[in-house]
MARNUPA-330653 format. One line per field, with one value per residue (C-alpha): x, y, z. Coordinates in steps of 0.5 Angstrom, whole numbers. Example, Ala and Ser with C-alpha at 12.3 -4.5 7.8 and 13.67 -1.06 7.14 Angstrom:
BEGIN
px = [25_27]
py = [-9_-2]
pz = [16_14]
END
This chain:
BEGIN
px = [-8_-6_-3_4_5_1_5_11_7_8_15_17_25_27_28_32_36_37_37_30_26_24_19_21_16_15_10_10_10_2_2_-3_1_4_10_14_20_25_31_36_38_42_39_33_32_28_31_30_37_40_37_41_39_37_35_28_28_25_23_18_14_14_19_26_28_30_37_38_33_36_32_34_30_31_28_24_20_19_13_12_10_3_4_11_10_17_22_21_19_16_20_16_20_21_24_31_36_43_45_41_35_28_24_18_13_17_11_14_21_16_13_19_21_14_15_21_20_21_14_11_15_13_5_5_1_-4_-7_-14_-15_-22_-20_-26_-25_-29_-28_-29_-31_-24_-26_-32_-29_-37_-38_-38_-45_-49_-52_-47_-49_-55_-56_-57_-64_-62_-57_-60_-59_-52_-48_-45_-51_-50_-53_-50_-55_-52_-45_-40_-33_-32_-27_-22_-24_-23_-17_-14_-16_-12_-6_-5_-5_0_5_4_-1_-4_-11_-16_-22_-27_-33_-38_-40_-46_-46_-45_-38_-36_-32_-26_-22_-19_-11_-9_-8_-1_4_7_10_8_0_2_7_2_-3_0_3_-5_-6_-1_-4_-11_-9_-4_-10_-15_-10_-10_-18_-19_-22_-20_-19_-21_-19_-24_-27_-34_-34_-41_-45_-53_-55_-50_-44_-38_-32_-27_-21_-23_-17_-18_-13_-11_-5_-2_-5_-12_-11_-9_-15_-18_-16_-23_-21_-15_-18_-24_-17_-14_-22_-20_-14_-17_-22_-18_-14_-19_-18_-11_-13_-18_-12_-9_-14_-15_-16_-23_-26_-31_-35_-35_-35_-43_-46_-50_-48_-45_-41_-40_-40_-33_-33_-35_-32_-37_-36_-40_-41_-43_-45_-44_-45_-40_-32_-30_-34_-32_-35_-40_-35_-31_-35_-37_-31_-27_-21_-20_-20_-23_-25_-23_-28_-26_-20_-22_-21_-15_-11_-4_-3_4_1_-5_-3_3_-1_-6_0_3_-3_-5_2_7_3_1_-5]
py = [8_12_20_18_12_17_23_17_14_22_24_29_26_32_36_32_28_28_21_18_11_8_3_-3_-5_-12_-17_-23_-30_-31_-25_-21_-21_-14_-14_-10_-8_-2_2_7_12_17_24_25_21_23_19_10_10_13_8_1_-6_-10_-17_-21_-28_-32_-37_-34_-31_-37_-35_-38_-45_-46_-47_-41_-37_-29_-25_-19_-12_-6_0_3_8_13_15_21_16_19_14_17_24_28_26_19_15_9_5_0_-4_-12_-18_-21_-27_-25_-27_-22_-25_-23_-28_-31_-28_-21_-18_-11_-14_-16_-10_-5_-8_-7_0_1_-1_5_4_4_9_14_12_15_10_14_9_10_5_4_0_-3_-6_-9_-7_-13_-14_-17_-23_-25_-23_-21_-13_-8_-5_-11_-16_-22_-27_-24_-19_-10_-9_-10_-6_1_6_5_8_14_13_18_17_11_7_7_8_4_6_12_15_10_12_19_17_13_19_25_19_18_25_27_21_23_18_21_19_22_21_16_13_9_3_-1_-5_-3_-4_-3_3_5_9_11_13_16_18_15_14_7_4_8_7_0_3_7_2_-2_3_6_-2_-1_5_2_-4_0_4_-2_-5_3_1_-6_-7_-12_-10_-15_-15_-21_-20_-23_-22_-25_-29_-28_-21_-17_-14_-16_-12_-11_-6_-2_-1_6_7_11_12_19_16_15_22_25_27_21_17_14_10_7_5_1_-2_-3_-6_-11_-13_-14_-19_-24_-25_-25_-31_-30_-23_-27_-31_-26_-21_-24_-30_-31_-27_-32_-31_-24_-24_-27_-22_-19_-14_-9_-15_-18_-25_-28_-33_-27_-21_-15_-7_-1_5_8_0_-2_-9_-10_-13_-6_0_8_13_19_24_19_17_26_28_21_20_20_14_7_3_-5_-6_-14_-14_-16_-12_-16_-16_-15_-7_-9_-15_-12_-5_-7_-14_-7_-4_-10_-12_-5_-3_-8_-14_-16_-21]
pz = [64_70_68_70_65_60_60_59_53_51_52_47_47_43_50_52_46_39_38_35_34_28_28_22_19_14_12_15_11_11_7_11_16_19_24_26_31_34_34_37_31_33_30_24_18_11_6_7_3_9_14_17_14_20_20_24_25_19_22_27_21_17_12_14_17_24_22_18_20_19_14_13_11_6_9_3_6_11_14_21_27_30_36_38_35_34_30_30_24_21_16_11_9_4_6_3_4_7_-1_-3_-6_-4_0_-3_1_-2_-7_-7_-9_-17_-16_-17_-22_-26_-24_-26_-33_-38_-41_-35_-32_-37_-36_-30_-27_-21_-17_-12_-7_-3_3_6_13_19_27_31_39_41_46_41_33_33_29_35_36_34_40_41_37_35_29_28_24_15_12_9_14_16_9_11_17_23_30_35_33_25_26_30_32_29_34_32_24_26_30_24_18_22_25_16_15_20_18_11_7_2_5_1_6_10_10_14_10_8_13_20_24_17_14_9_8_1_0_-7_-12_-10_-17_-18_-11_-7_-7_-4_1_3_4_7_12_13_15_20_23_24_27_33_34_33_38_43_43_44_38_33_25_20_13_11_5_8_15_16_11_9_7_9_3_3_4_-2_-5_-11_-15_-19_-24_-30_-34_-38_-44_-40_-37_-44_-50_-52_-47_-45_-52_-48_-42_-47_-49_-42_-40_-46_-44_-37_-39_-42_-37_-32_-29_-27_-24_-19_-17_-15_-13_-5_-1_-1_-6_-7_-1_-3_-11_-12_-17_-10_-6_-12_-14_-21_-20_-20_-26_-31_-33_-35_-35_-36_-34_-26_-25_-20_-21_-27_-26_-28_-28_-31_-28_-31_-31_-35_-40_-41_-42_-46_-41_-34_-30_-29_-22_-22_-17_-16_-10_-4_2_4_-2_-3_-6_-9_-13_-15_-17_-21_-25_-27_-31_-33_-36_-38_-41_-42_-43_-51_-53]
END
């Protein structure tokens, strides 16, 4: 990129306006697929509620016909953009019809009404998601670092590995940490995975809602960066079949009750409410999740529901500290990497919370 078109990439629009750009963001109809557009906005905003509606065409995503095609998006969240910096924001946004109703593809829609449950609401439910992602070489879809068409040495050394045989891409994974922290993402951390050209990054703890707008929103950022530096991000949860592992979305997860005195009793009965609807949650849980789900790789397998403590091999696993001081949090270790945060944050505390056996 030549310095004049990076010194116009980089304007500081306050020098000269009090106008801003908000970036709108949604889901597209395949459900993984994050779209967004632009617009002028005449100063600074902070609350979603204070935000235009604006409308996309439905039929280019898959979520309208041709004959009626206008769907309209709600601003939910906002979000500090790191591309444009200044006042410019990022807005999440869920997708409705111009009757009012939400679209089919509208997972958040089902989620807010879960969340906004007075049972729930007073539980407090805290979430900590483990993204797992893969970094892909864009004309060959091969992970970057590994020879095209051919294969790195086996896993071991690359899990937190350091060196430029072990660790691949890590500007973009530093580029997307310190980019979440400015836009105001609780992202707790990052790290190389198991199998290299693999990484995650963790967000949370987030109560209710907004661990899915945040995830979603963190996505956003890594594939724009992914985008800056010609690489591909892949969300599949097994990128590359053999010895390899999979890549998922371990959802941690806690209630008040879990977090007050004798809470580990709770979290041994939200485990139980899980089990019996295993199947259910596996539905719902990530396309091909059966590719990854197989009882090897620190996987359980998909047809079978166990727990137990600091395994990684189980469903569900409580860790150490847990079980040691009887409450705390538990770790759903089945969503794949490319679920939907909205429908897998709120099934948990349906289940957990609401829902009797």
């Amino acid at each position: 990129m030549s310095q004049l078109l990076t010194d116009l990439v980089n304007l500081n629009l306050k020098d000269a306006t009090n106008k801003i750009i908000a970036e709108y963001i949604w889901i597209g109809g395949s459900g993984k697929d994050i779209r967004s557009k632009a617009r002028t906005l005449d100063g600074p905003v902070s609350d979603p509620s204070k935000l235009p509606k604006w409308n996309y065409d439905g039929s280019s995503t898959g979520q309208a016909l041709g004959d009626d095609s206008e769907v309209i998006l709600y601003p939910r969240a906002i979000f500090k953009d790191p591309f444009r910096g200044g006042n410019n924001i990022l807005v999440m946004c869920d997708s409705y019809t111009p009757a009012g109703e939400a679209i089919p593809t509208n997972k958040r829609h089902g989620a807010a009404k879960v969340f906004s449950h007075p049972d729930v609401v007073k539980e407090e439910p805290w979430y900590g998601i483990e993204q797992e992602y893969t970094l892909l070489q864009k004309d060959v879809k091969w992970p970057v670092g590994w020879p095209v068409g051919g294969f790195p040495g086996p896993q071991g050394p690359y899990y937190c590995g350091t060196g430029a045989d072990k660790a691949y891409g890590r500007e973009i994974v530093d580029s997307h940490y310190k980019a979440c922290l400015y836009a105001g993402i609780n992202i707790s951390g990052v790290n190389g995975e198991v199998m290299p050209g693999q990484w995650e990054f963790q967000v949370g703890p987030a109560v209710g809602i907004s661990a899915g707008d945040e995830i979603w929103v963190a996505r956003y950022i890594l594939e724009r960066i992914g985008e800056i530096a010609g690489v591909v991000v892949s969300f599949d949860p097994k990128p590359i079949q053999g010895d390899w592992n999979g890549a998922g979305a371990h959802t941690n997860y806690s209630t008040k009750s879990m977090r007050n005195d004798g809470g580990l009793e709770v979290i041994k009965q939200a485990i139980e409410k899980l089990k019996l609807r295993h199947k259910d949650h596996i539905a719902a849980y990530g396309e091909g999740n059966e590719r990854r789900l197989t009882g090897k790789h620190e996987t359980a397998d998909i047809n079978t529901f166990s727990w137990g403590v600091a395994n990684r091999g189980a469903s569900v696993r409580i860790g150490r500290d847990t079980e040691k001081e009887g409450k705390g949090y538990f770790e759903d270790r089945r969503p794949a990497s490319n679920m939907d945060p909205y429908v897998v944050t709120s099934m948990i505390a349906e289940t957990t919370i609401l829902w009797k056996p």
